[in-house]
Backbone bond lengths (Angstrom), bond angles and torsions (degrees), N, CA, C in turn:
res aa  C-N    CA-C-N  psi(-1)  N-CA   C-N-CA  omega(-1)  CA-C   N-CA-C  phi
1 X - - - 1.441 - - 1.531 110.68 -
2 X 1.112 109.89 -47.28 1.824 113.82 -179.24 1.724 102.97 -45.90
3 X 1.411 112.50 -64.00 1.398 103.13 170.24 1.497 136.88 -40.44
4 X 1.235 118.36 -28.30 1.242 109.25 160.84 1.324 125.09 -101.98
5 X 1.737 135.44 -7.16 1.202 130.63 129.40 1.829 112.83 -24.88
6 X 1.090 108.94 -76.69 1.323 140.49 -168.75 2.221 86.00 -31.43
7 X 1.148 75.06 -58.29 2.149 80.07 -160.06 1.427 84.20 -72.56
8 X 1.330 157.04 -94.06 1.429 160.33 -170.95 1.575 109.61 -2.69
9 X 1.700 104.79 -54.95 1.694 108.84 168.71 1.191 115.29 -52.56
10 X 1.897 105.00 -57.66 1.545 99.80 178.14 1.652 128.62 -37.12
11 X 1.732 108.67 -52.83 1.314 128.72 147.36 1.018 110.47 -14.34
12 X 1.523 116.89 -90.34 1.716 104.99 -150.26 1.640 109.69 -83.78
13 X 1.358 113.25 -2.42 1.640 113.81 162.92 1.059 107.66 -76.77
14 X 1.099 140.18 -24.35 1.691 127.52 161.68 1.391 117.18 -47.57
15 X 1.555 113.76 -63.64 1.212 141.36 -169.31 2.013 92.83 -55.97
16 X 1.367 109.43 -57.60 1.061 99.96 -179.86 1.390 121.57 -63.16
17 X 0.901 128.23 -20.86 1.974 120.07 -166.47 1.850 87.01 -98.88
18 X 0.911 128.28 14.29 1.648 122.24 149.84 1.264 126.09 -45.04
19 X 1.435 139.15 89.09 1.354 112.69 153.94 0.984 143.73 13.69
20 X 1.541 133.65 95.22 1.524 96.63 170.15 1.898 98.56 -137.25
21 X 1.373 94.75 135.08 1.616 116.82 -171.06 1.590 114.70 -91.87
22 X 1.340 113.26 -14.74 1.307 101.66 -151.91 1.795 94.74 -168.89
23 X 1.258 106.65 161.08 1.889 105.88 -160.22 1.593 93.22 -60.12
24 X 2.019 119.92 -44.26 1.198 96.65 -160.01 1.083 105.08 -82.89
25 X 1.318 136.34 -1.37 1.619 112.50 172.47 1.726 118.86 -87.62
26 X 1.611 94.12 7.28 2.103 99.38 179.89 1.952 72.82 -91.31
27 X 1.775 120.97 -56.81 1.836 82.80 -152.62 1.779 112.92 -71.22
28 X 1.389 117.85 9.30 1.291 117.68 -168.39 1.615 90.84 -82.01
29 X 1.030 101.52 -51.68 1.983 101.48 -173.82 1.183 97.09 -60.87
30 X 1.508 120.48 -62.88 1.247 119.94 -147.85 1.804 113.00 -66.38
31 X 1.602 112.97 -3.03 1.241 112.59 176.75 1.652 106.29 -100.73
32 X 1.252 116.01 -28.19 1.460 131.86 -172.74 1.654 102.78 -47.83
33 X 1.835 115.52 -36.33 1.126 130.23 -164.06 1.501 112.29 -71.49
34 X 1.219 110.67 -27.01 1.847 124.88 -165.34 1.452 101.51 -49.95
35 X 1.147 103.32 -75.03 1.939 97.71 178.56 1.749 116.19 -21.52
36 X 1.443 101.57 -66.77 1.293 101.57 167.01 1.170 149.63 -30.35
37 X 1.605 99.72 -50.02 1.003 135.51 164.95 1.959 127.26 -44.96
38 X 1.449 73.06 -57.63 1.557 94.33 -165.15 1.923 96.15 -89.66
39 X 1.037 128.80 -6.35 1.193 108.62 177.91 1.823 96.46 -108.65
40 X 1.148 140.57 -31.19 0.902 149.57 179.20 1.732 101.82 -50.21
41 X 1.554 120.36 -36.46 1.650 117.60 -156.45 1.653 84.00 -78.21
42 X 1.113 130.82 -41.10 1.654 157.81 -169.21 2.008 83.47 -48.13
43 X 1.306 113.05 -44.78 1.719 113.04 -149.88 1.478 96.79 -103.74
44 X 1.148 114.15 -31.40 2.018 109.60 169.33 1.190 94.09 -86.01
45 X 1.540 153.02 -14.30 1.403 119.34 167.92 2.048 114.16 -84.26
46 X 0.873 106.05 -16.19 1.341 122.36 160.91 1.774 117.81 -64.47
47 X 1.068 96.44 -61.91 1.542 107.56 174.69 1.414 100.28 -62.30
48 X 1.799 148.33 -50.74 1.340 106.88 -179.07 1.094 120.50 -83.29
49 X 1.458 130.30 2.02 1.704 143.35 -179.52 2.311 90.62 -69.19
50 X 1.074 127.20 -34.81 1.130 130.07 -139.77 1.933 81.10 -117.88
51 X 1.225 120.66 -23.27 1.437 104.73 179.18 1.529 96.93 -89.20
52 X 1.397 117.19 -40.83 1.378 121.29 -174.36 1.740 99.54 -55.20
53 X 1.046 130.80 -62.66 1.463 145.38 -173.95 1.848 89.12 -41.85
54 X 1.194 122.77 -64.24 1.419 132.02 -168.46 1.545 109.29 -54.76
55 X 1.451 125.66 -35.76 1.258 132.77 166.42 1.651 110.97 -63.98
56 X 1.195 115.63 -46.28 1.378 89.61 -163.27 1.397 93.60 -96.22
57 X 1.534 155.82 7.45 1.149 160.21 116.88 1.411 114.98 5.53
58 X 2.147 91.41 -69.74 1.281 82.85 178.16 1.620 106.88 -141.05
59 X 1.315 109.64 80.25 1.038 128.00 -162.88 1.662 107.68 -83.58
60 X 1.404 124.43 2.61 1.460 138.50 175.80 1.465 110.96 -99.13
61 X 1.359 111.54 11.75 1.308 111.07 -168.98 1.912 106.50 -126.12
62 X 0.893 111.94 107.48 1.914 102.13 -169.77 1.133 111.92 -76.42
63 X 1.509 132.79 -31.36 1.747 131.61 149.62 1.291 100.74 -32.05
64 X 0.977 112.47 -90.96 1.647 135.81 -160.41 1.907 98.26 -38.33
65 X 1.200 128.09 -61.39 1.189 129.69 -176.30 1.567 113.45 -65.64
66 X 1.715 116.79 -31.63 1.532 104.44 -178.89 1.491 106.87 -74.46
67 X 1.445 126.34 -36.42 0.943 131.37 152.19 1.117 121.59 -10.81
68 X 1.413 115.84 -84.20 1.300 127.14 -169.26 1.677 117.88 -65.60
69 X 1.491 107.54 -13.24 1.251 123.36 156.44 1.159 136.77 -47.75
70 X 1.364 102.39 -49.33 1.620 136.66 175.08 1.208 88.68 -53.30
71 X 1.443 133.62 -92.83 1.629 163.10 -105.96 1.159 87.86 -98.08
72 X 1.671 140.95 -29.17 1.180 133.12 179.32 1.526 96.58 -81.83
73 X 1.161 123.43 -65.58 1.467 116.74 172.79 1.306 134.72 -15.70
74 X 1.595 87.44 -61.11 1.783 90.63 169.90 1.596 119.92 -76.77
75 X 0.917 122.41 -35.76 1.243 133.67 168.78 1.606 131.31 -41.05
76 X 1.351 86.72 -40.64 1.742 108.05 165.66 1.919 97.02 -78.53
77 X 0.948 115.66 -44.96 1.964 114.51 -169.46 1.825 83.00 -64.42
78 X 1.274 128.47 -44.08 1.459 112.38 -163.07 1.615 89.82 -75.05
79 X 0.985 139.70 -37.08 1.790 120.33 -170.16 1.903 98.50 -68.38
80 X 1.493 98.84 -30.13 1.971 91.75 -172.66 1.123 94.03 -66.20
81 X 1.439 146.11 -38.63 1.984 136.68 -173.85 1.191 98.67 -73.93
82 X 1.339 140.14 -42.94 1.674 138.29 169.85 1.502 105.49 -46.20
83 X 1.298 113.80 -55.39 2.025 95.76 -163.45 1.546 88.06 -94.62
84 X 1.535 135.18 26.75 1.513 106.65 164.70 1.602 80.47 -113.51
85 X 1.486 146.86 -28.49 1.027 136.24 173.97 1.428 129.37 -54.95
86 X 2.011 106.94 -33.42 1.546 115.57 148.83 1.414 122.52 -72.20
87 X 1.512 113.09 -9.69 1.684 87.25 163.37 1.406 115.01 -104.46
88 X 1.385 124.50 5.47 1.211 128.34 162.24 1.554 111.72 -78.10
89 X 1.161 134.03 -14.18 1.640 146.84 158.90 1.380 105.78 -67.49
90 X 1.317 120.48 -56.61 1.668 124.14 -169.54 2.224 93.77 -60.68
91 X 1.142 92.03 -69.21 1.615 92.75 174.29 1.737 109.56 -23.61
92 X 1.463 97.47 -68.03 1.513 102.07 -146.74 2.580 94.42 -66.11
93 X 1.427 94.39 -34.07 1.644 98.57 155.33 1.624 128.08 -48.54
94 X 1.235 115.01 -44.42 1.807 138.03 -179.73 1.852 102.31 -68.66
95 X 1.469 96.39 -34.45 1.949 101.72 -170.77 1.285 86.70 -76.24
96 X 1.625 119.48 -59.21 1.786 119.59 -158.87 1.807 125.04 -32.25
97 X 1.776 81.48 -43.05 1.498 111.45 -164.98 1.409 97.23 -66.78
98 X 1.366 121.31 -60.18 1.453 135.24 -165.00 1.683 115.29 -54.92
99 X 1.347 108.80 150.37 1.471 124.99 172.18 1.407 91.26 -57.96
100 X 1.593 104.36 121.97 1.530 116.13 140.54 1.307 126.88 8.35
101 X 1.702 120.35 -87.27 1.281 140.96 138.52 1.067 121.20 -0.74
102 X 1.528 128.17 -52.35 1.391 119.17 -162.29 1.680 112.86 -101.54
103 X 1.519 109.91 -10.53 1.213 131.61 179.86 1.605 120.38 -54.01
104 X 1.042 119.18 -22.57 1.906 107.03 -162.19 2.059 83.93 -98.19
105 X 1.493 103.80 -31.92 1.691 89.33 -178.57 1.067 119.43 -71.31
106 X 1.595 124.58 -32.32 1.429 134.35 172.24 1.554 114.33 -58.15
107 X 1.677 121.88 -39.44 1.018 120.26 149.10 1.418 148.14 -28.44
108 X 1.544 97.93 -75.24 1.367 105.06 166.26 1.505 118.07 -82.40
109 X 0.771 126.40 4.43 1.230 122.91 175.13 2.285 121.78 -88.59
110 X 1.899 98.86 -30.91 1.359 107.83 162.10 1.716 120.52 -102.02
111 X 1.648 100.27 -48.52 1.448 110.75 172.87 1.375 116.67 -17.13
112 X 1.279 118.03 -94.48 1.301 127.49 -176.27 1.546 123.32 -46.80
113 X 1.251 112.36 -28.77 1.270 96.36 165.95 1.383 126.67 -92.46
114 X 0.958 121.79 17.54 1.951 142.42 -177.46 1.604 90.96 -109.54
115 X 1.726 136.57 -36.94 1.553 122.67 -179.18 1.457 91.60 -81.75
116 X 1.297 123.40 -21.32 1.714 110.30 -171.51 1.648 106.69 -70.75
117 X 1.158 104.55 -35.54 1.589 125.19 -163.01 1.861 91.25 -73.30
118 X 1.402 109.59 -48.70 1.587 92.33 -175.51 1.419 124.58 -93.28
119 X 1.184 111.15 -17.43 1.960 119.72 150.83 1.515 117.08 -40.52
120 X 1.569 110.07 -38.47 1.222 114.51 -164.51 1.409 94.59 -98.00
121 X 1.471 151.25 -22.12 1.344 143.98 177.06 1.899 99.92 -81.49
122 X 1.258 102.41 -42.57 1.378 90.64 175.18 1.482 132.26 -64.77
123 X 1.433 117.81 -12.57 1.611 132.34 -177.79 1.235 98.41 -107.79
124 X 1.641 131.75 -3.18 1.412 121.58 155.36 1.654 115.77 -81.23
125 X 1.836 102.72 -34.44 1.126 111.57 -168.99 1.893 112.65 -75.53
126 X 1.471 100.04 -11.04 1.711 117.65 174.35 1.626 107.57 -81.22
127 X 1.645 106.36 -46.14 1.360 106.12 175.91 1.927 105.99 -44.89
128 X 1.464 107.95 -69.08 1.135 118.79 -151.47 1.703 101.65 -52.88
129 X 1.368 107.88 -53.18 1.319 131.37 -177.04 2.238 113.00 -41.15
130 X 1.507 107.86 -46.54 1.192 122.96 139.49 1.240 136.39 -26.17
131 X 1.290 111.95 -71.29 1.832 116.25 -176.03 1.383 114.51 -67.00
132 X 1.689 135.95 -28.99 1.590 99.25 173.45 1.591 122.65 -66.66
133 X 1.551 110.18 -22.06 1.485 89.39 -172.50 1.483 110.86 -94.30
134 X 1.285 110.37 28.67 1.568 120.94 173.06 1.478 95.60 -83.72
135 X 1.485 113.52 -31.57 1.274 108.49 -135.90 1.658 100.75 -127.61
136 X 1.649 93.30 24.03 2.008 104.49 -168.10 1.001 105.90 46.62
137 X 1.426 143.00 40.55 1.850 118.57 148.43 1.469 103.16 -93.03
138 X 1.307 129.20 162.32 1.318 146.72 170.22 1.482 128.00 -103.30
139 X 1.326 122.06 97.96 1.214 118.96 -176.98 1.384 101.51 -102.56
140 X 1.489 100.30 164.89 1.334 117.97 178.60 1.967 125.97 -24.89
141 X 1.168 127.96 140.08 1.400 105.42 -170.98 1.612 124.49 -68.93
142 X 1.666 98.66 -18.93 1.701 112.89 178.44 1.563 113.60 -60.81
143 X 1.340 116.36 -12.82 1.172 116.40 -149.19 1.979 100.81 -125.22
144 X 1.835 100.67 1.89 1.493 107.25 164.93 1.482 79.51 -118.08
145 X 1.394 142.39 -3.34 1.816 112.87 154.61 1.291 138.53 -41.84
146 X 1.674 82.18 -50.06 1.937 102.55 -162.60 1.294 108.92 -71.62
147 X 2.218 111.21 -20.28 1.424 97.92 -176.54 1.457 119.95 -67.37
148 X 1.249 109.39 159.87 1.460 115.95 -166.29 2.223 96.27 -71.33
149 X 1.134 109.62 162.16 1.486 109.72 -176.62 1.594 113.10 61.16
150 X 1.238 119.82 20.88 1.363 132.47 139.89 1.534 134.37 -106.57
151 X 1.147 105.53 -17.77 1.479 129.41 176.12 1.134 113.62 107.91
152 X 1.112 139.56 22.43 1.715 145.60 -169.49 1.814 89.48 -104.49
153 X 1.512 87.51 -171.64 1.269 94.31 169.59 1.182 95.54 -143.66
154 X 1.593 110.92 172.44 1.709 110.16 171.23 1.130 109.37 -100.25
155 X 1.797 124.04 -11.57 1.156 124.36 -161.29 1.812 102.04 -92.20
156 X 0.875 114.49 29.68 1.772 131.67 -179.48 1.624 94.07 -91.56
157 X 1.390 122.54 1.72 1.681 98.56 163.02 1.541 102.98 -119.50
């Protein structure tokens, strides 16, 4: 499963570092993303069914469980950027439909507060992402990629 997480980010970081000049080229991207989107919510509900399974596995082990603590944590912050990333799809769907005209208010009026909403899940999801190796636990290596000053990015969701 990580492997195709892994390629899906790659995915929609493409899609994301697009240009965009003008409303229709935010709903052209911003719809391009849905697939992604929508199969990805399919792979974090899997992934915490499979961390949960991993806890009580090995639930005698306190590494192994803070761990899996972590990974659920973040894991849940990656489904909160998924359903604000599907309502940034429904938006950029609601603009398509709409008169020309009515578009830059409909914009600013939801837009920005759906990038505020995922700036702010992503600097929770950095907080969280931070504290095990403050604290010597070891999580997965994908997940010291994305931190920033490793060469990842965070913006891969």
């Amino acid at each position: 499963m990580a492997p195709r997480i892994q390629t899906l980010r790659e995915r929609l970081a493409t899609i994301e570092a697009r240009p965009v000049n003008n409303i229709n080229e935010y709903i052209d991207k911003t719809i391009d993303t849905w697939s992604i989107v929508d199969e990805s919510k399919g792979l974090v509900r899997r992934q915490m069914a499979l961390i949960a399974n991993f806890k009580r596995t090995y639930s005698d082990n306190k590494k192994d469980v803070t761990a899996a603590d972590y990974m659920m944590r973040l894991t849940q912050k990656d489904e909160e950027i998924l359903y604000l990333l599907g309502d940034e799809v429904e938006c950029a769907r609601k603009l398509k439909a709409m008169p020309a005209g009515e578009r830059k208010a409909y914009f600013d009026e939801n837009v920005p507060q759906i990038k505020t909403k995922e700036t702010q899940v992503l600097q929770e999801w950095l907080m969280i992402a931070r504290e095990p190796k403050e604290k010597g636990v070891v999580l997965p290596a994908h997940v010291e990629q994305i931190l920033p000053g490793t060469g990842g990015s965070v913006n891969n969701h």
